[in-house]
Every structure is written in C-alpha cells, then in structure tokens.
C-alpha positions as CSV (number, residue, x, y, z in Angstrom):
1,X,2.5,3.9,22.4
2,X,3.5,3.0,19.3
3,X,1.2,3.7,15.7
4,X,0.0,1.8,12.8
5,X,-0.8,4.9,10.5
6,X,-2.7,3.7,7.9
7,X,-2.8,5.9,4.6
8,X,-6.5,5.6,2.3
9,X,-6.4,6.6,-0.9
10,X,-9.6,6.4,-2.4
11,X,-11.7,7.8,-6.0
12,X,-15.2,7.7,-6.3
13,X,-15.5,4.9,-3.1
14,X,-18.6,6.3,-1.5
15,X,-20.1,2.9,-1.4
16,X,-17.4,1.1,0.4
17,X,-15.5,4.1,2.3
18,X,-17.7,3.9,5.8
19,X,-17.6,0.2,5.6
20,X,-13.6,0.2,5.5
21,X,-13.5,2.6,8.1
22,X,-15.2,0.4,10.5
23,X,-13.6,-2.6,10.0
24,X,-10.1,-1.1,10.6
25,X,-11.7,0.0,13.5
26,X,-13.0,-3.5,15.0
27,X,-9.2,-4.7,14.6
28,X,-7.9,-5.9,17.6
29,X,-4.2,-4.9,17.9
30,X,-1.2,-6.3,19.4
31,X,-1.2,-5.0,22.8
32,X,0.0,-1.6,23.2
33,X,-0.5,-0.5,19.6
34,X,-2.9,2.0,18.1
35,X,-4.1,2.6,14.4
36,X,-4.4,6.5,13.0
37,X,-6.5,6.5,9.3
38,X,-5.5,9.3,6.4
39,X,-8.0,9.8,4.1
40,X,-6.6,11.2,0.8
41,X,-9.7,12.0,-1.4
42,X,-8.2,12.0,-5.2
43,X,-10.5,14.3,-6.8
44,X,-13.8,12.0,-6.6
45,X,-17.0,13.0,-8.5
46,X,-19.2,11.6,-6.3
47,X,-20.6,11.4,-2.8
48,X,-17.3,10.0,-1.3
49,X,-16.0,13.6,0.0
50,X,-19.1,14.5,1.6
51,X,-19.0,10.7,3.3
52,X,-15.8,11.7,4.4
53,X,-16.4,14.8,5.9
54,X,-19.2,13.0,7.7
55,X,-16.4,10.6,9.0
56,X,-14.4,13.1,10.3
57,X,-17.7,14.0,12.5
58,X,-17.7,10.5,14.3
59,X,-14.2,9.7,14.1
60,X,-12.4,12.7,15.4
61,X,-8.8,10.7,15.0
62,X,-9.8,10.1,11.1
63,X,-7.4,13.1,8.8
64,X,-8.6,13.8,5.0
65,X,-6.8,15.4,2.8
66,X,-8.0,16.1,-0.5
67,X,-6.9,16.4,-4.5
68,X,-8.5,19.3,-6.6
69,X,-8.4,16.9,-9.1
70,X,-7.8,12.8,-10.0
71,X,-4.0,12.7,-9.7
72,X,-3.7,8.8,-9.4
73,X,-3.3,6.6,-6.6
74,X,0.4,7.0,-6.6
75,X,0.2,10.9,-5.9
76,X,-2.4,10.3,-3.3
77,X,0.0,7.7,-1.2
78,X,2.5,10.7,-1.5
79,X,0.1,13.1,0.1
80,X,-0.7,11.0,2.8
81,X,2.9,9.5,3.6
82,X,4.3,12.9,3.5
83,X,1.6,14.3,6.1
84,X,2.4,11.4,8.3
85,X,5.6,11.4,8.1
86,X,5.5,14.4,9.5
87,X,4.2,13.5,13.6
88,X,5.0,10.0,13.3
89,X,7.6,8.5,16.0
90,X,10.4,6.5,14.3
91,X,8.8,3.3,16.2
92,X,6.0,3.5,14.1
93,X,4.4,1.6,11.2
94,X,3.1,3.3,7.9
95,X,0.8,0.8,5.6
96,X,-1.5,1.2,2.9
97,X,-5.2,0.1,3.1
98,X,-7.4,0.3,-0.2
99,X,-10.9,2.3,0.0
100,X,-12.6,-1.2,-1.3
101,X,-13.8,-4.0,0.0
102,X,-11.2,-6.5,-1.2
103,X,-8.7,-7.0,1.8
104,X,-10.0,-7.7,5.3
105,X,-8.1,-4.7,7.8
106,X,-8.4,-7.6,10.8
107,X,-5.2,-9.4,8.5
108,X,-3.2,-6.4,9.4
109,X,-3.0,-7.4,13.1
110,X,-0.3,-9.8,12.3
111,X,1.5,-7.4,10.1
112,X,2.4,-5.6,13.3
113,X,2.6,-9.1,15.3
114,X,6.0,-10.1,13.0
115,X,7.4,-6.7,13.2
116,X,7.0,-6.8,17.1
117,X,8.6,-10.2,17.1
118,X,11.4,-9.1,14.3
119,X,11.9,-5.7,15.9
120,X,15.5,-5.9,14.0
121,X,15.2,-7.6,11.1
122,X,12.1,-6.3,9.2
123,X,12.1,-3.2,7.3
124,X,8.9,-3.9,5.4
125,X,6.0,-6.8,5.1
126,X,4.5,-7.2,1.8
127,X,1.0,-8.5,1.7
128,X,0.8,-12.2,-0.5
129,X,-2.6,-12.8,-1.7
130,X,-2.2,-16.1,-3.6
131,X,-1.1,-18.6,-0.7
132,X,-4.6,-19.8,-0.6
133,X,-7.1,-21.7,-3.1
134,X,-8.6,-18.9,-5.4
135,X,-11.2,-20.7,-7.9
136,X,-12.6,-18.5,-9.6
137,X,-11.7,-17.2,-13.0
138,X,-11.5,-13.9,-12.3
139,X,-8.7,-14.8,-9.4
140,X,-7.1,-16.9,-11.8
141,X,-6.4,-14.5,-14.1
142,X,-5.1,-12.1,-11.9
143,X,-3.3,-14.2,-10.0
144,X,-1.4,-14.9,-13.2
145,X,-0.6,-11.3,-14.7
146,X,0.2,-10.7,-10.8
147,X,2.7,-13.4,-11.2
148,X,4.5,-12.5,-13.9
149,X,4.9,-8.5,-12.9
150,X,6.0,-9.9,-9.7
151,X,8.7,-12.4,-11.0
152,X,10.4,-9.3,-13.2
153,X,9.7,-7.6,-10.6
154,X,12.1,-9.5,-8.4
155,X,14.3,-10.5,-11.4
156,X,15.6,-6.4,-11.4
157,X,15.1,-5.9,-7.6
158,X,16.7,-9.2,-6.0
159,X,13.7,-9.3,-3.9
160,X,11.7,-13.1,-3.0
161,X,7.9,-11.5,-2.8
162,X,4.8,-13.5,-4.8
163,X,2.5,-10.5,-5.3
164,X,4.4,-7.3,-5.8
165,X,1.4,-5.5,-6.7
166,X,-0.9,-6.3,-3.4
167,X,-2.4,-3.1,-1.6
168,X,-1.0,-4.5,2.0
169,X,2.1,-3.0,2.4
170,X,3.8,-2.1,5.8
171,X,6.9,0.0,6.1
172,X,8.4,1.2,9.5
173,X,8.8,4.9,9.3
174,X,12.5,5.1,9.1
175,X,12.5,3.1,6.0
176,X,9.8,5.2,4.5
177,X,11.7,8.5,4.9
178,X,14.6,6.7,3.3
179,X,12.6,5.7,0.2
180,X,10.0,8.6,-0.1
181,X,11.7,10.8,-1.6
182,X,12.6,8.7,-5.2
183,X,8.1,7.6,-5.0
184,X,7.3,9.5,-8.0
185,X,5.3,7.1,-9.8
186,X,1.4,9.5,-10.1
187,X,-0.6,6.0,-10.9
188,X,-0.6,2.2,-9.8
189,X,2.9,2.0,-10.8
190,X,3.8,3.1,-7.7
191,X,3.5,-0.8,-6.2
192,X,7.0,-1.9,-8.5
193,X,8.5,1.5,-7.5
194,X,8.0,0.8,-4.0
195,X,9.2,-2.7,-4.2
196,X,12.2,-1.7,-6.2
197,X,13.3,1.5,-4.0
198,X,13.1,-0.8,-0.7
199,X,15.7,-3.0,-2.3
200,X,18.0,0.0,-3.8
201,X,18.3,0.9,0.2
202,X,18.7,-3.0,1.4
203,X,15.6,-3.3,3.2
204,X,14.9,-6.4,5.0
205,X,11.3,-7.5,3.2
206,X,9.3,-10.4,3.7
207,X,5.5,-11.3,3.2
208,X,2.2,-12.3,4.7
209,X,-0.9,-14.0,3.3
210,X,-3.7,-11.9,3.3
211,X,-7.3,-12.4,2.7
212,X,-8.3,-11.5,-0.9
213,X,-12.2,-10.8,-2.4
214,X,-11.3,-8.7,-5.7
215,X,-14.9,-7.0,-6.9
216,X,-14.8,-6.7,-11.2
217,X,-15.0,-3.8,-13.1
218,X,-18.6,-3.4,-13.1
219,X,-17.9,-3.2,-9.3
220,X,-16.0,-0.1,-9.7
221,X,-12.9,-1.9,-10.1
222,X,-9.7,0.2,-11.4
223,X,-6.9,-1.3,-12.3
224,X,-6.5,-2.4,-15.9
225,X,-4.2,-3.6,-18.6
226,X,-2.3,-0.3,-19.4
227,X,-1.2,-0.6,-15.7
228,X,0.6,-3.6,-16.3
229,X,2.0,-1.9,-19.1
230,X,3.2,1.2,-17.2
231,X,4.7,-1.1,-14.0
232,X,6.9,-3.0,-16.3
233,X,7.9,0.4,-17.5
234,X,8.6,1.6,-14.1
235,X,10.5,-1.6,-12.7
236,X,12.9,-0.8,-16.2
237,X,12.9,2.7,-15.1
238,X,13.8,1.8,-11.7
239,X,16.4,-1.2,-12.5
240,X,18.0,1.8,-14.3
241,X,17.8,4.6,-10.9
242,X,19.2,1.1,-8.7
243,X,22.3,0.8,-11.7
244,X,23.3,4.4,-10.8
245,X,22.9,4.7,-7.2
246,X,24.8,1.5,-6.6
247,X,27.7,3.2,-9.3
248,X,27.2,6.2,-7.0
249,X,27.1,4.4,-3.5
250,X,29.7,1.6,-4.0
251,X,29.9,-0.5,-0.9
C-alpha cells in the first residue's frame, strides 16, 4: 500500500500543532493510499514539544524528532526527509505540510490523485496558491514578492511554476534521494534550492492550486524580508551548482 509521508517542521507552533494534525487526519485519500506524519521539533521554546509528545500518545503512527536548538526550517526538512527516506518504498510520496494553519491538508488528496493518474510523467507537484481571488492586502502583497522570486526563480531553473516558495510540495521518493543530498539550505531558502535541484536532475514538475489563509506576524508568522534576500542568494548560488554539473554531466 503505497505512503504519503508527510514531513512537519514546526517552531514554537503549540497553538496550531494538534489542529494540523487532525485535519491531515480527516483527509480522505485516493483509494489504497495511507499518510505517515514526522514531526521535526526545531528547538521550540514553548509548549509545542510537550504537545507533541502528547501526540505521539494518541497517534501511535505520528514520529518526532527533535533539534537541541532552532536550526531553521531548512535543516528540519533534512531531518525528517532523511529519516523517511530511510523505510520508505520507492512507490511512495514525500511532501511537506507547514505546522500552521495556512494550507488546508484535505488539498493534498489530489496531489496524490495526478500522480496516480501520471504514474510516469510526474516527478514533483508544486503547490500554486494564487490561482484564486485573494483581496486582501496582506495577500496582495505577498502574492507579489512571491511573484517576482518565483519568475527568477524559473528564469535560472527553466522551470513554469507561479509560487516557488509555497509549503505544498510533493516529491516521489526516487526523486528525493536524487536531490537530497545537494538540500543544504539551514533556513527558508530551502524552497528556491528545491526548485532549482529538481530541474538540475530533469524532473518532470507541474502545479496545483491550493487553498491559502496566511495569519500576519502578530499571528506568529515567520517569514520576512531577509528571506527574500537569502532565496535570491540561493537561486544565484544554485544557477552556479546547475552551470557545473551540466559542464560535468554533458548530455
């Protein structure tokens, strides 16, 4: 029976973390497919370990695995896409889901829909958060720094997505042992890297509108503008790494 393995990063999330849980679990999945959650705690301050550990309790399928200390969200996808890696069939699918509020898991059922119906010709689904009316300001203004990493995102990749930097990203498991091992990006730059190391290797990547509620940074959001900063770095960076494998790996 083939797995979604969903990997959780989360920092300081005790408010939201139960919540997520349950609503991956009230997804209904394509028939025959099953969803496995790994918690990666990245060194929170506050009650969010001790809500995990009473997750664990209930869920017994639930993993955590924990950082001494904040290491970024980046790191904390490593941690859990290396311990997956590890039992996961190659038939499998490893995604990311965010500890927040902001996506709705129940979009993820069709993730794995198109990959059942493209069995050969999907390496990875991006999630694409702007296909819908977003009024407020707060959307607006994301939407637009979103766009622009995006399109020189794609400029130095080759890649067609609209939001590069979305949480909802869904890799099958060969890919991801392909790509894991250049993922050294420790922060949010780790969403270009991703994006530009599934082109290096010729992934087949399309997208998927997703549902989108962003919370504000009173709302504990964490993202700000030095992260756009370092992904532009990164996608230079990694326009560079793509220059020298393809010089290295001619065709």
């Amino acid at each position: 029976m083939p797995v979604l393995h969903l990997v959780i990063p989360f920092l300081n999330e005790q408010a939201t973390l139960e919540t997520v849980i349950g609503r991956v679990e009230q997804v209904v999945w394509p028939d025959g497919w099953t969803v496995r959650m790994t918690l990666v705690d990245d060194g929170s301050s506050d009650d969010s370990a001790a809500s995990a550990t009473s997750l664990l309790d209930r869920h017994p399928d639930l993993q955590l695995l924990r950082h001494g200390s904040n290491l970024g969200k980046g790191a904390a996808l490593r941690t859990g896409f290396t311990l997956v890696l590890n039992h996961a069939d190659e038939a499998d699918l490893v995604g990311v889901q965010d500890a927040d509020l902001e996506y709705a898991p129940s979009d993820l059922a069709r993730f794995v829909e198109i990959f059942e119906s493209n069995k050969a010709s999907i390496d990875a689904i991006i999630g694409n958060r702007w296909l819908g009316i977003q009024p407020s300001a707060i959307r607006r203004v994301h939407r637009i720094a979103n766009g622009v990493l995006s399109l020189l995102s794609n400029r130095l990749t080759g890649l067609n997505i609209h939001d590069m930097e979305c949480c909802y990203k869904i890799i099958r498991v060969p890919m991801l042992r392909t790509v894991l091992p250049e993922l050294d990006e420790d922060h949010f730059a780790i969403e270009p890297q991703i994006a530009a190391a599934l082109a290096r290797h010729g992934a087949r990547v399309t997208e998927v509108g997703v549902s989108y509620d962003p919370r504000s940074f009173a709302e504990g959001k964490k993202i700000g503008l030095r992260d756009g900063f370092e992904a532009m770095t990164s996608m230079i960076r990694e326009w560079r790494r793509s220059r020298r494998y393809r010089r290295s790996n001619p065709k």
